[in-house]
N, C-alpha and C positions, 0 to 999 in steps of 0.2 A: 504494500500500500504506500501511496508515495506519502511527502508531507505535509500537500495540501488538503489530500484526502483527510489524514489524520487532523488536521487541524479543523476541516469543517466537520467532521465525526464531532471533537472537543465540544466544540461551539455550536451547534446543533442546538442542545439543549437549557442554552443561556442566553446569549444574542445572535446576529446576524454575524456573520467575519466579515472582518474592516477590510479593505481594498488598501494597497498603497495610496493613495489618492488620500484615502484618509487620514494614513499619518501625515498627508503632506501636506492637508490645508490645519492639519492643528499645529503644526509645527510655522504653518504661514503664522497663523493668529497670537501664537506665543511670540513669536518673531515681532508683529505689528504691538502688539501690548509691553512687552517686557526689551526683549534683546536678543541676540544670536547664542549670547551665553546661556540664556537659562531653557534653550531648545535643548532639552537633555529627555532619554530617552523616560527616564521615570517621574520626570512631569510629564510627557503627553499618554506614557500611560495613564497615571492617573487622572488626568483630565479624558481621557476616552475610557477610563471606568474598564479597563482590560489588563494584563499582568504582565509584565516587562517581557516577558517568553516571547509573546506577541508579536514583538517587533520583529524579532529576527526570523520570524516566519518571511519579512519582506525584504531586511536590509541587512546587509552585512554589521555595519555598525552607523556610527553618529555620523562620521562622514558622508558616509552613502545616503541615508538619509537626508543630509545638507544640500548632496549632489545633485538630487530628486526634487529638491525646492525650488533650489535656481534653476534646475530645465523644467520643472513646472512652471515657473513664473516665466520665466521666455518663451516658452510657446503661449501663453495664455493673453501675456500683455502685448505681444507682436507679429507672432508668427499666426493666430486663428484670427486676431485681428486683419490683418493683412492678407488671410484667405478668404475670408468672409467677404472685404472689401471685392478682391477680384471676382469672385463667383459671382456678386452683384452686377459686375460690369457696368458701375456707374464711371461716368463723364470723366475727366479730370479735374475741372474746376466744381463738380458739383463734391467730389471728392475729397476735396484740399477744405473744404467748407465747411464737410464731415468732420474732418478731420481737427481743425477748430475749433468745433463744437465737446469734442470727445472728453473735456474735463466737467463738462456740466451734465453727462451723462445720471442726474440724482446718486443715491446710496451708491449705485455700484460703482460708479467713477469716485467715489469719498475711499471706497475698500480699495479699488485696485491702489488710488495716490498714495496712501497711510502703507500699505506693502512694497507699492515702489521706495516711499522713501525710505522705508525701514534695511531694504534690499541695498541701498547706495547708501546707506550709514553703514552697515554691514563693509559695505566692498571698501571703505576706506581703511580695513584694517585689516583684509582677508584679500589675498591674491586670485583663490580660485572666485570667489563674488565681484571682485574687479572686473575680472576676465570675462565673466558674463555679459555685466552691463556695457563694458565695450561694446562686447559682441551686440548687445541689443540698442546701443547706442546708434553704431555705425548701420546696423538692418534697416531702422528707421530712419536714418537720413538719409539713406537708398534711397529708400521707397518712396519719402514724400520729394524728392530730388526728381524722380523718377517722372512725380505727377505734373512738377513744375515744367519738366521737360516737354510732355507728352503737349503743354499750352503755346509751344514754342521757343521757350527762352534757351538761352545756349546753357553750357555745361558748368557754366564756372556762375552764371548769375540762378541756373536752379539748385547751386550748393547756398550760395550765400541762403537766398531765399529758404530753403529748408532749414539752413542749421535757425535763421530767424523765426520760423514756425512752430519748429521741436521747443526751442526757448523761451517760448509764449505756453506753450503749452506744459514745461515742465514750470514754468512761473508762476501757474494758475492751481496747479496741487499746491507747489510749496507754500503761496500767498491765499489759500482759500477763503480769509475771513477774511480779506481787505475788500473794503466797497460791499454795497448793496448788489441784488441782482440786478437791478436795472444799470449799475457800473458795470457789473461785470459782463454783462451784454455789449455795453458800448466799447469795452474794452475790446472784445471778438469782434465787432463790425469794424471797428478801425484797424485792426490785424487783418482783416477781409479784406478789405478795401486797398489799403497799403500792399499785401502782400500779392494780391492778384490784379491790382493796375499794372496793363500793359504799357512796359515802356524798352522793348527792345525792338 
């Protein structure tokens, strides 16, 4: 019998078995409340109410589980983002627009900013969490470069233009409580306005 058999045999008769998935969004939430440090594997057992054995049904150790967070969070915050977008097959400029809008997204844009930043407080002292945000750094300024491009503008004025989009947009999680929403709307149409006037 293997050991997953054995392990939903176990658990059968007390809860459902957790997915990795699961330790990975508890391990998000301790992460977004406390720190990187106190993501240990017997807090999130005990906050998922299961016995430290558990874990290693899924992960070798803390690291691996660490690993599993930051490739959770890069695909979640860029890569399905970014596929979603193309599967739409919207416009470019109706896109770039989306794309400005995306910090005002309600609740779920407050969770994903609060786990970004916690993600890049992290990588200021952790190489492999650096490495990440690089990586997801430079994916999205591809990408929105990409849209700039797709409008006309050459290569070097759709980088500027992107790296000034992504910075609007990374300024909007970090400053959430500044201005009303009626500023913060104006803030976006003037980032609209400015970033998609044609001037090449």
């Amino acid at each position: 019998m293997s050991r997953s058999s054995v392990a939903r045999t176990s658990d059968a008769s007390s809860k459902p078995q957790l997915t990795p998935d699961d330790w990975v969004r508890a391990a998000a939430e301790v992460l977004v409340d406390k720190s990187v440090e106190a993501v240990r594997v017997e807090v999130l057992s005990k906050n998922l109410g299961v016995t430290r054995g558990s874990f290693y049904w899924h992960f070798k150790d803390r690291d691996d589980l660490l690993s599993h967070l930051l490739t959770w969070w890069r695909d979640t915050a860029t890569e399905q983002i970014i596929e979603r977008f193309e599967k739409r097959n919207v416009k470019a400029r109706e896109l770039l627009r989306e794309l400005l809008a995306l910090p005002f997204h309600g609740e779920a844009a407050q969770v994903a900013a609060a786990t970004e930043l916690a993600i890049r407080g992290w990588a200021r002292r952790d190489e492999m969490a650096r490495q990440f945000v690089d990586e997801v750094d430079a994916k999205r300024l591809a990408y929105i470069a990409q849209c700039f491009s797709a409008l006309g503008f050459d290569i070097s004025e759709a980088r500027k233009r992107a790296f000034a989009l992504y910075s609007y947009e990374l300024a909007e999680s970090l400053l959430s409580n500044q201005g009303t929403n009626k500023q913060r709307d104006e803030r976006r149409v003037f980032m609209e306005r400015m970033l998609l006037r044609d001037e090449h």
